[in-house]
N, C-alpha and C positions, 0 to 999 in steps of 0.2 A: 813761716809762722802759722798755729794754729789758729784760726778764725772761730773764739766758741760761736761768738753771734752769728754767723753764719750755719754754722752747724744746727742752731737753736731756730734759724727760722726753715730750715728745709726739713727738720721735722716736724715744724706745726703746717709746714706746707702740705706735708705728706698726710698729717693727721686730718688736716682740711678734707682731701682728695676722699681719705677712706671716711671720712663723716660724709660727704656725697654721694658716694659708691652705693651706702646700705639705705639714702636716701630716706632717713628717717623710721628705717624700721629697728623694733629690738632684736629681731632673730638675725644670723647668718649661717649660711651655711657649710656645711664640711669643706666643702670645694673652697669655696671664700676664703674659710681661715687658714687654710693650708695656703693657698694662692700669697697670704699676706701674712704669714706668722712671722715673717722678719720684722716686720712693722708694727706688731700687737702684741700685751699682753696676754697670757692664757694662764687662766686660774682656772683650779679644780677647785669647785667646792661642794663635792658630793657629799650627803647627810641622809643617815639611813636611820628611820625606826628603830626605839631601844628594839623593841622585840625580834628585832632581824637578828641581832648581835653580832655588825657587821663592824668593821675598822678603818673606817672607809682613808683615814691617811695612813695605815699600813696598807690596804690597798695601793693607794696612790704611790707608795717607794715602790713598787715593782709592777706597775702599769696603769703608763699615764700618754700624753699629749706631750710629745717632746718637747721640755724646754718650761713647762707648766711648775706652777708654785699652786701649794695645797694650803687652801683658806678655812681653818674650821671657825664656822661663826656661832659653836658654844663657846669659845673661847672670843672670839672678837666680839665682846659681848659685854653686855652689866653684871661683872661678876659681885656685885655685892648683896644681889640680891638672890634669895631662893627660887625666883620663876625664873624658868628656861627662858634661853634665848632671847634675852630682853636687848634691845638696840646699848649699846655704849655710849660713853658721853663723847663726842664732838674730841675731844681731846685726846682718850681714849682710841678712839679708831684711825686719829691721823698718826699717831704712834705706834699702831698695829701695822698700819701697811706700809710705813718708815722700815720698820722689824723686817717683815717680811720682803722689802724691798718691790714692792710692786709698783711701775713707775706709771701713776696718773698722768702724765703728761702725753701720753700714747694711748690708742684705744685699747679696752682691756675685754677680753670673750670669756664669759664665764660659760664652763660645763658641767653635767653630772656624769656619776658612771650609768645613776637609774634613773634617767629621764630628764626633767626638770623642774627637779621638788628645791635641791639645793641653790641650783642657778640661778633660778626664779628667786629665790629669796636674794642672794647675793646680789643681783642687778639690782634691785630694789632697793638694799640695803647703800649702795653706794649712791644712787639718785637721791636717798632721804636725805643724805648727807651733799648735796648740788654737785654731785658728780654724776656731769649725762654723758660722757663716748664712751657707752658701755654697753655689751649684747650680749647674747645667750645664744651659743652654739644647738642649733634648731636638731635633738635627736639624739642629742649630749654624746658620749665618747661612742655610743653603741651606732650612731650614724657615721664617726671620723672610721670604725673599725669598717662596716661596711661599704665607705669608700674606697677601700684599701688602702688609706694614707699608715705612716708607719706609724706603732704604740713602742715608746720607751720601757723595758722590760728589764732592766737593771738595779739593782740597789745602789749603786753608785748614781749618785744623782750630780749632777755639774754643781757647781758654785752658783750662789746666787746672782744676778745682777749686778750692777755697780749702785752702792748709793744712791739715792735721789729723793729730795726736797719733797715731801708733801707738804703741799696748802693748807694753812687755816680750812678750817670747813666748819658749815654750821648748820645743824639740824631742821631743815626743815618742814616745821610744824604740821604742815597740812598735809602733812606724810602718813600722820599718826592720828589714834583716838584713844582717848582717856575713857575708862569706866565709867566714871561719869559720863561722859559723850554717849554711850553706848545707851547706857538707862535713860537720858532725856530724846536720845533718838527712838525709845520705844513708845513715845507719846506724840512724838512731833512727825516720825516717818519724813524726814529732810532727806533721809540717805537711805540706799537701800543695802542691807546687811548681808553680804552671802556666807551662809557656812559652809567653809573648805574639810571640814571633818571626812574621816573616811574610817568604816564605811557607812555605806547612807542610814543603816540601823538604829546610828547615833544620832542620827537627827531627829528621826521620831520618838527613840526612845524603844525601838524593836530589841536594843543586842544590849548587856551594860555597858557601862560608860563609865570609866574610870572615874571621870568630873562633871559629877550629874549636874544637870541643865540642858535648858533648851534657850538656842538663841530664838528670843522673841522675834516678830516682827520678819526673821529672816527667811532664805529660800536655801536649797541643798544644790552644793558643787562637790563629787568626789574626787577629790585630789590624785588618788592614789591609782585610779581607774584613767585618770586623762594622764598623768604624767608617766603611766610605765613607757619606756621603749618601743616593746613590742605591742600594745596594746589596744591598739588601733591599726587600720591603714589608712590611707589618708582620705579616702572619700566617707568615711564611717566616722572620722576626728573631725572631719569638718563638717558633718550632719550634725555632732552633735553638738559641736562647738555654736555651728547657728540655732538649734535648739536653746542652748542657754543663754545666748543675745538678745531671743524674743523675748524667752522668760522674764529676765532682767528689761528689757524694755517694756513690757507688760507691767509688771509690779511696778517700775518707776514710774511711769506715766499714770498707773493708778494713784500713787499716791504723791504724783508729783516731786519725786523725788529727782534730785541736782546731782550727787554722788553716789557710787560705788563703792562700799567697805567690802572686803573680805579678812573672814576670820578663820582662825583652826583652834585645836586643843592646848598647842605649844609657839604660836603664831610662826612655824616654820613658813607656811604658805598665806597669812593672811598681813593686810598691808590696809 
C-alpha cells in the first residue's frame, strides 16, 4: 500500500536538510544545484532589456538547465495596468505558478542566462509573497556552462511536472513602497533610496533618460555593470561590492536611516 504521508514527510525531511545545507544564504552554487536537482525546483527567469531585442523564452526552448520551467515575470505580473512589471495580486501569482506547475513545496533556484538581473527579481518576487526556500544560482547559466554540467539543447522539452497544490499566499507589505512612501521619505530620509538605473549617466542627468527625473535623496548602484556574467572577477565584485556597503552605511548612519530601498526605471531590479 502506498503511504502518501510518508512520502510527504521525507520530502519536507529532505527539504529541511537542503534549507541547512545553504545555511541561510540566498546564492548556491553550480556544483550545489547540480549535486541536488533531483530534489529542487529550477526556473529560468531570464529578462533582457527591450533594447537587446532578445527572446529570452525562445531562448530557453533550446538551451537551458535540464528539467527548468521558464518564468516570465511580464506576464506573472498586474496585467491591468500600463506600468511594466508591477507585482500581481496574491491570487493572481498562486494561479500562475499552479499553471506553470512549479512545486513550492521543495526548494526552488532561480537563474539567468545574463547574470542576475532576472533572478534577483524572481527571488524577491516569491519572498514578497512569504515564500523563503528560494535562491539564485550564484553566475546564473554562464557559471552551470562553465562547470561543465550539461545544457538541454532540444526543442522538445519533457512534460511538465505533476500537478501540485499552491498555498494561499499573501503580499507582504513591507516588501513594497508606494509613491507616496517615496515623496514622504524625501523629507523624512527613514530609508535610504538606492537607484539601480543603469547607466550611471542617468543618475545625474549626463546621458537622456527616457523618464526624466532624479531619485531624490538617493545614491547610484549600476545594475547592468554588477549583474553581467563576465563582468567582474571575483576579487574586483567584491571590492566593489564592499565599496557600496560603506557607501550605504555612510548615508544611513548620516541620516539615520533603518532601511534599504532600491529602485530602477522598470522596478526589474528594485525591491
Amino acid at each position: 500500500m502506498f503511504d502518501c504521508d510518508a512520502v510527504d514527510s521525507e520530502r519536507r525531511a529532505a527539504s529541511m536538510a537542503l534549507k541547512a545545507d545553504v545555511n541561510g544564504r540566498a546564492l548556491v552554487s553550480a556544483a550545489w544545484l547540480n549535486e541536488n536537482r533531483s530534489s529542487v525546483g529550477v526556473v529560468d527567469s531570464t529578462w533582457h532589456l527591450p533594447t537587446e531585442k532578445r527572446d529570452a523564452a525562445k531562448d530557453h526552448r533550446t538551451r537551458r538547465i535540464p528539467g527548468s520551467i521558464f518564468l516570465d515575470i511580464d506576464k506573472v505580473a498586474n496585467l491591468e495596468t500600463d506600468l511594466p512589471h508591477m507585482l500581481p495580486s496574491a491570487e493572481f501569482f498562486r494561479e500562475s505558478l499552479q499553471a506553470l506547475r512549479i512545486n513550492v513545496g521543495r526548494p526552488v533556484v532561480f537563474y539567468s542566462a545574463n547574470g542576475f538581473v532576472g533572478s534577483a527579481r524572481a527571488w524577491w518576487t516569491f519572498r514578497a509573497f512569504g515564500l523563503e526556500d528560494v535562491y539564485v544560482l550564484d553566475g546564473g547559466l554562464q557559471a552551470w556552462i562553465d562547470s561543465g554540467f550539461p545544457l538541454d539543447v532540444t526543442e522538445d522539452q519533457a512534460e511538465p511536472g505533476a500537478e501540485t497544490e499552491v498555498p494561499t499566499v499573501r503580499l507582504r507589505e513591507s516588501f513594497v513602497r508606494s509613491f507616496d512612501d517615496i515623496i514622504r521619505n524625501i523629507d523624512t530620509q527613514k530609508e535610504l533610496l538606492v537607484d539601480a538605473r543603469s547607466p550611471a549617466g542617468r543618475f545625474d542627468g549626463s546621458v537622456p533618460e527616457p523618464r526624466a527625473g532624479e531619485m531624490l535623496g538617493g545614491i547610484f548602484f549600476a545594475w547592468i555593470a554588477w549583474g553581467h556574467p563576465r563582468a567582474f572577477n571575483s576579487s574586483k565584485r567584491s571590492r566593489l561590492m564592499l565599496k557600496l556597503i560603506q557607501e550605504c552605511h555612510r548615508v544611513m548612519h548620516r541620516a539615520r536611516s533603518r532601511f534599504l530601498l532600491l529602485t530602477c526605471t522598470k522596478t526589474r531590479t528594485g525591491g
